[in-house]
Every structure is written in structure tokens, then in C-alpha cells.
C-alpha positions in Angstrom: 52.7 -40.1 -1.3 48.9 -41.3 -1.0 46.8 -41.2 1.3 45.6 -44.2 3.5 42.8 -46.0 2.7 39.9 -44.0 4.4 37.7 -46.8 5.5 39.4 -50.3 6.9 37.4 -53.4 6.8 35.3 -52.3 4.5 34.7 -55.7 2.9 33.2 -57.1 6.6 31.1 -54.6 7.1 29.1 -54.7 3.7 28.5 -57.9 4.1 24.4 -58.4 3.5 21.9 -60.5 4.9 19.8 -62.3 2.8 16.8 -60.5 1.8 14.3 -62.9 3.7 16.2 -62.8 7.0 12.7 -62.3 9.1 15.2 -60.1 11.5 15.6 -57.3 8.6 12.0 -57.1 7.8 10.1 -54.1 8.3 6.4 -54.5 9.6 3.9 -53.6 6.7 2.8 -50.1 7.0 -0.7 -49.0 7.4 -0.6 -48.6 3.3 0.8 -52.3 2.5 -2.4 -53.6 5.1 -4.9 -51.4 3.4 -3.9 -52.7 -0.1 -3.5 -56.3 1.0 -7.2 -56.4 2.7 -8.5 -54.7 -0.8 -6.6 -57.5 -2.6 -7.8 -59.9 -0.4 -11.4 -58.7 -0.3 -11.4 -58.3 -4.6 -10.0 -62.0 -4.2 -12.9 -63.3 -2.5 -15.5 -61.5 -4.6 -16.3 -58.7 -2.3 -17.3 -55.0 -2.8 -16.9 -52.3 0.0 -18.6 -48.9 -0.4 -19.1 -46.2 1.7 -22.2 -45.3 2.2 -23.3 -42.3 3.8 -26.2 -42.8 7.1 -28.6 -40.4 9.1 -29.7 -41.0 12.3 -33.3 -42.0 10.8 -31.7 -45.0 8.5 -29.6 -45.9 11.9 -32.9 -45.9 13.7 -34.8 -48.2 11.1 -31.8 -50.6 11.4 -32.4 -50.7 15.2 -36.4 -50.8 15.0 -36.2 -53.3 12.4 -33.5 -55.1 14.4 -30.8 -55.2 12.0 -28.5 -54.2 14.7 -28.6 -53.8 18.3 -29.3 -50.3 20.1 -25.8 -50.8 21.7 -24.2 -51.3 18.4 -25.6 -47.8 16.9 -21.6 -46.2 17.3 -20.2 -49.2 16.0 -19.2 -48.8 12.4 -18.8 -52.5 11.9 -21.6 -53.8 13.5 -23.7 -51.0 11.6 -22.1 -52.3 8.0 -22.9 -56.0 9.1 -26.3 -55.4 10.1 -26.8 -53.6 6.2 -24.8 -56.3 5.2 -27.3 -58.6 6.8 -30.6 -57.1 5.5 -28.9 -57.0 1.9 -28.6 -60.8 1.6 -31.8 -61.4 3.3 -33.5 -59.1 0.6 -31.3 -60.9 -1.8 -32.6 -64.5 -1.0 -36.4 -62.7 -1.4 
């Protein structure tokens, strides 16, 4: 004698959705984001570096009013304000 079939139905429930059913997307991990801004950034021509500050290059930015006082915590504004004096120097 054999035994019965273990599973029943099987056939229904192996049914698939189609791969761009916006319901079975994941969202993009922190990973995917990262690499897609670098994509984009390379895309549009732009370099990021790190680059490493005191407080007395953070004070020059203020004095010379790259950035604002309130701004001094802010890594953005901070990178904008170098950002800004670069191109300014550039246009020199």
C-alpha cells in the first residue's frame, strides 16, 4: 500500500505572483539606498570625501561666514558651507 500524498493542493498554493507585484516588494535596505545615492551622485558628476575638521577650521567657516554659528553641529550644512567656499575659490 502507499502512502497518501503528504501535501493536498499543492498546485494552488505555489502559485506565484508576478515579480513586480508592488505588494511583494521589499523596501530597499539601508545598503540598496547607499549604493543608489553613490550611483546617482557618480551620475551627475559628483565626488564625496570625508574630510576630517577641528574646531579651528569649524571656527574659520563661521568667522568667514561659510556657515552659520547655529549650523556648527550640523554635518550637512558644515559640507555645504566647504562646498560653498570651494566653488567660490573655483570661480577665482
Amino acid at each position: 500500500m502507499t502512502p497518501p500524498p503528504l501535501a493536498t493542493g499543492t498546485a494552488r498554493r505555489s502559485r506565484t505572483w508576478p515579480s513586480n507585484s508592488k505588494m511583494l516588494q521589499r523596501p530597499p535596505s539601508r545598503r540598496e539606498l547607499r549604493r543608489r545615492r553613490y550611483r546617482q551622485r557618480r551620475a551627475a558628476g559628483v565626488a564625496v570625501y570625508g574630510v576630517p575638521l577641528t574646531g579651528t577650521e569649524i571656527d574659520w567657516l563661521v568667522r568667514m561666514e561659510w556657515i552659520d554659528a547655529s549650523e556648527v553641529a550640523d554635518k550637512a550644512a558644515v559640507g555645504e558651507g566647504i562646498a560653498r567656499m570651494l566653488a567660490a575659490s573655483a570661480r577665482r
